[in-house]
C-alpha positions, 0 to 999 in steps of 0.5 A: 134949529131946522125939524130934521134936528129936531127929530134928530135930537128928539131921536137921540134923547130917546135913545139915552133914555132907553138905555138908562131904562131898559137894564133893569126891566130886563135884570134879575129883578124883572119880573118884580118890576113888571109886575109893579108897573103893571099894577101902577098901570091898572090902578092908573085906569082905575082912577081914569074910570072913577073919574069917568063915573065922577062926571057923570055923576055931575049931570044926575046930581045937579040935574035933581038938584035943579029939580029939587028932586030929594030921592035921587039927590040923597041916593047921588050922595050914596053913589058919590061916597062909593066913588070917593072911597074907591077913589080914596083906596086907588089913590093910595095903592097907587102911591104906595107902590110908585114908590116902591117902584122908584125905590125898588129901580134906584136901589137896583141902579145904585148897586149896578153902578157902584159895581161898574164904577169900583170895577177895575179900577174905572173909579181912578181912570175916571179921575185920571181921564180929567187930566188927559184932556178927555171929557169925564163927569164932574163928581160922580158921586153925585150922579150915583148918590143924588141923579140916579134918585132925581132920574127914577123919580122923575121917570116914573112920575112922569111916564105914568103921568102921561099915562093918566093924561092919554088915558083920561083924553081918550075917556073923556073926549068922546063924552067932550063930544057928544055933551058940546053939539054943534056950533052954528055960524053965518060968514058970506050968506052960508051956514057953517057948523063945527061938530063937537066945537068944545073938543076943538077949543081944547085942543087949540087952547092947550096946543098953543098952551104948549107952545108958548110953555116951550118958548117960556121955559126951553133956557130951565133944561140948561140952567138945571144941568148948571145948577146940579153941577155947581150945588155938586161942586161947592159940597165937593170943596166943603168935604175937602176943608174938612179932609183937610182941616190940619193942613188948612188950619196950619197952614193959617188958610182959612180966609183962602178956603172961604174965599173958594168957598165963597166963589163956589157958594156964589155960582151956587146962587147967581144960577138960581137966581137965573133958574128963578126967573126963569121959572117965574116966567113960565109961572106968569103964564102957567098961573094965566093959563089954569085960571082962565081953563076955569072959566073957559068951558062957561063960557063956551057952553054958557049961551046954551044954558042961558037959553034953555038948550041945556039944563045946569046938570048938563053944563056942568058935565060939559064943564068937567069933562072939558077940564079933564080934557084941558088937563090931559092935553095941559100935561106939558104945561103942567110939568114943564119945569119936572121936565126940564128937571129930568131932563138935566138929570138924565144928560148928566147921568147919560154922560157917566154912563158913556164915561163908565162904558168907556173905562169898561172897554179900556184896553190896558196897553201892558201885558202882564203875566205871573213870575217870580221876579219883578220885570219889565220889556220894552215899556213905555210909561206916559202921563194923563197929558200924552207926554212920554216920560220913559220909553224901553224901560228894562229892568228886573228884580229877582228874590233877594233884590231890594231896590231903591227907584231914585230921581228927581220929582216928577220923572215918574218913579210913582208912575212906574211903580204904579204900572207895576202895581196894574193901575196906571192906564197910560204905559205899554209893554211888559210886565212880569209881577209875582202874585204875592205882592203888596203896595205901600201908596204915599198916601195909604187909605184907612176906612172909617170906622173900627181900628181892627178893620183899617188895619186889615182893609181890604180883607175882612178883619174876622180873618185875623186874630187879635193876637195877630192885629196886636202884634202887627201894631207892636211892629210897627211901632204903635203899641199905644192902639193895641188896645183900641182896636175896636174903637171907632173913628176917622183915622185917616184925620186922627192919626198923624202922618208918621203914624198913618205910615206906621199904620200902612205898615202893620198892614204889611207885618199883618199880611206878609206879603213876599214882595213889597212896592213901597212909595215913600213909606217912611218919609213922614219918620224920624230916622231911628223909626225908618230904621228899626221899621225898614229892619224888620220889613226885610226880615220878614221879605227875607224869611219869605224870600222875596223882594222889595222895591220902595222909593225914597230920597233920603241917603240913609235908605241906600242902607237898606237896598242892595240894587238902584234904579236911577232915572235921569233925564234923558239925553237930545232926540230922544222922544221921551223926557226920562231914561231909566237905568238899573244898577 
């Protein structure tokens, strides 16, 4: 990669991080959050100070001891508990509100981003973009629950790191300086000498340091974006074994599900046995790298100690202060693999954030306006792919109509339903909807949790009476959960299929909406069931005089609907796959 790249990249690295940074300095909780990098900032130079005043208290300590001096060692031990407790109370201030900082930063980009992630829908556009051929995120609750803690850590740690090692380069250089003196050498009958040759010697020590660090462990940046993604992955299918335990355990897939789990759990591992060595690689030289910065500065200063130049108070200042020194211009080295941590982190995070962005500035492509009937002009409906399915759909259901959309499976009668709804992406048109409406999906959702609140979600369950939540389960034919609504538990895998439809439905007799959407709402039903319960979803449509709109296969629900909406396929030369017809 030429420099210009290099700059390029650097430049473009800058910016993302910039952008992840700068909100919440700049939110409601700025002037909080200032005020603690401020303090980190301070007690940061506090310890650089105390750190300053530790060396040279080295040169007057040692000194006395090589003069055998018993008043100034004992008043050096006074002075070197001083440092110590002020060392002490900065060390631990310091990390008490670090954390602070992160925590207080992460729960600040926890709530923004589940704000914007469950914002208009951008959760299931997300989703949908991964069958569209866009680039989405790979689970973005990890990026929320796991990369947005890894990134504030990190972030902090780091910044404030290379604080420290700037901070204590710049305290200790000048004293680097003026401790080495001059290094005097002969080459071709001249005299040359190097003034402050130990200052030199750090520099050139940790710079090629660096470079052979970066060398060493530039392939960690990748490997710990894989490794996130794939540790992401195989909990992701784990959570999905337990959704669907029933299915699986019926279904006798166990061994299948192991067998996935298996392949995922193994990229799990042969990635870290890459990012192992990897990191052994880098350790081989890190470890080299800090034991000879131990002897290095002796061996240096050493020849003037051995000849009188210097006393042993003197050699060990130069031996502290060169380590402070080594250490600050080490910081690279040191935390290579915190880095190449970060910087995974903060790829993955930068890339849900361009994803969130995007569904925020997304364009819905359908006019929708309030009415009184349900109606749609010139739409066109189209899958995640870009393949049209209907094109010019027209129809319209007034008060009083209860239709029956039919057609063969994939012909996109839940898609028409969902843009009805407002939540698919991919169609263009009109679309008139009255506000008082309400969506049976096929498959309802039940928080986990107390019954009472399944059954009112998404509105609170204060709202509603237990007279009310009984008699919406009476309805629905569920009075053996009448008493129970306050008993907690998983009921999306508790509750059998007919009953979670049965369910969705108390949600409806709850409610009493005017109209109804209703996707397969009783396909899980035994006749009599759908019968009694589609009896009762009319009563209550008609006594409110609105409409109904439901999907089904079955010929026995042509009895409960008074209008048809047929797709079939469409005829040669037409662009779209499916032709809509009301009748």
């Amino acid at each position: 990669m030429s420099v210009a790249s290099r700059l390029s990249a650097s430049a473009a690295t800058t910016r993302r991080v910039w952008a992840l940074t700068a909100p919440y300095f700049r939110s409601e909780e700025r002037w909080k959050a200032r005020g603690l990098l401020a303090a980190i900032v301070v007690l940061n130079l506090a310890a650089v100070y105390v750190s300053v005043r530790i060396t040279n208290w080295n040169r007057v300590f040692y000194d006395a001891l090589q003069a055998r001096d018993a008043p100034v060692f004992w008043r050096e031990v006074g002075v070197f508990a001083v440092l110590a407790f002020s060392f002490v109370l900065v060390a631990v201030y310091r990390f008490y509100l670090t954390q602070l900082l992160e925590l207080r930063w992460r729960a600040w980009l926890t709530r923004n981003y589940l704000q914007r992630w469950l914002q208009h829908q951008a959760f299931y556009r997300m989703e949908l973009a991964r069958f569209s051929g866009e680039r989405a995120p790979d689970n973005p609750d990890q990026r929320i629950q796991e990369d947005l803690q890894l990134f504030t850590e990190y972030s902090v740690s780091l910044s404030m790191g290379l604080l420290n090692a700037l901070v204590s380069l710049a305290s200790f250089i000048g004293i680097l300086w003026a401790l080495s003196g001059s290094f005097t050498f002969q080459l071709a009958g001249a005299t040359y000498a190097i003034p402050g040759y130990m200052v030199w010697a750090a520099l050139a020590y940790c710079i090629g340091g660096s470079a052979i660090t970066h060398a060493i462990g530039r392939p960690q940046i990748g490997l710990n974006f894989r490794q996130q993604r794939f540790e992401a992955d195989f909990r992701h299918h784990m959570v999905r074994v337990r959704e669907y335990s029933e299915a699986i355990a019926l279904d006798r897939g166990e061994q299948v599900e192991r067998g996935q789990l298996e392949v995922r759990f193994s990229q799990v591992l042969l990635n870290y046995l890459q990012l192992l060595r990897a990191r052994k690689n880098l350790t081989w030289f890190t470890a080299f790298f800090g034991q000879a910065a131990v002897v290095f500065p002796l061996l240096l200063a050493g020849p003037r100690f051995l000849s009188g130049a210097i006393q042993l108070g003197e050699l060990m200042q130069i031996s502290s202060a060169f380590g402070e020194v080594q250490d600050a211009l080490a910081w690279f080295v040191d935390n290579y693999s915190a880095l190449a941590s970060w910087r995974a982190t903060t790829d993955r995070l930068t890339s849900f954030e361009e994803s969130v962005s995007a569904q925020e500035g997304h364009a819905s492509g359908v006019d929708r306006s309030a009415g009184e009937e349900v109606t749609t002009r010139g739409l066109d409906l189209a899958l995640p792919s870009g393949a049209l399915l209907m094109s010019g759909v027209a129809v319209s259901a007034a008060p009083g109509d209860h239709v029956l959309l039919k057609g063969p499976s994939g012909s996109g009668k839940s898609s028409l339903l969902r843009t009805l709804a407002g939540i698919w992406p991919f169609a263009r048109g009109r679309v008139t909807m009255p506000d008082d409406a309400m969506v049976i999906p096929q498959q309802p959702y039940f928080p986990d949790g107390r019954l009472r609140d399944a059954l009112a979600y998404p509105e609170p369950a204060s709202r509603y009476g237990d007279a009310a939540l009984r008699h919406a389960l009476d309805e629905a034919l569920l009075p053996q959960l009448a008493e129970r609504l306050d008993d907690e538990d998983a009921w999306s895998q508790k509750l059998s299929g007919g009953e979670r439809q049965r369910l969705a439905l108390a949600r409806v007799f709850l409610k009493d909406p005017r109209w109804v959407l209703a996707d397969e709402a009783t396909s899980a039903l035994d006749e009599p069931a759908e019968k009694a319960l589609y009896a009762r979803l009319l009563a209550g449509i008609e006594r409110r005089q609105g409409g109904l709109v439901s999907i089904g296969h079955r010929p026995a629900l042509a009895a409960f609907h008074n209008k048809r909406w047929d797709i079939a396929p469409a005829g040669a030369g037409t662009p779209a796959a499916f032709a809509l017809r009301s009748g």
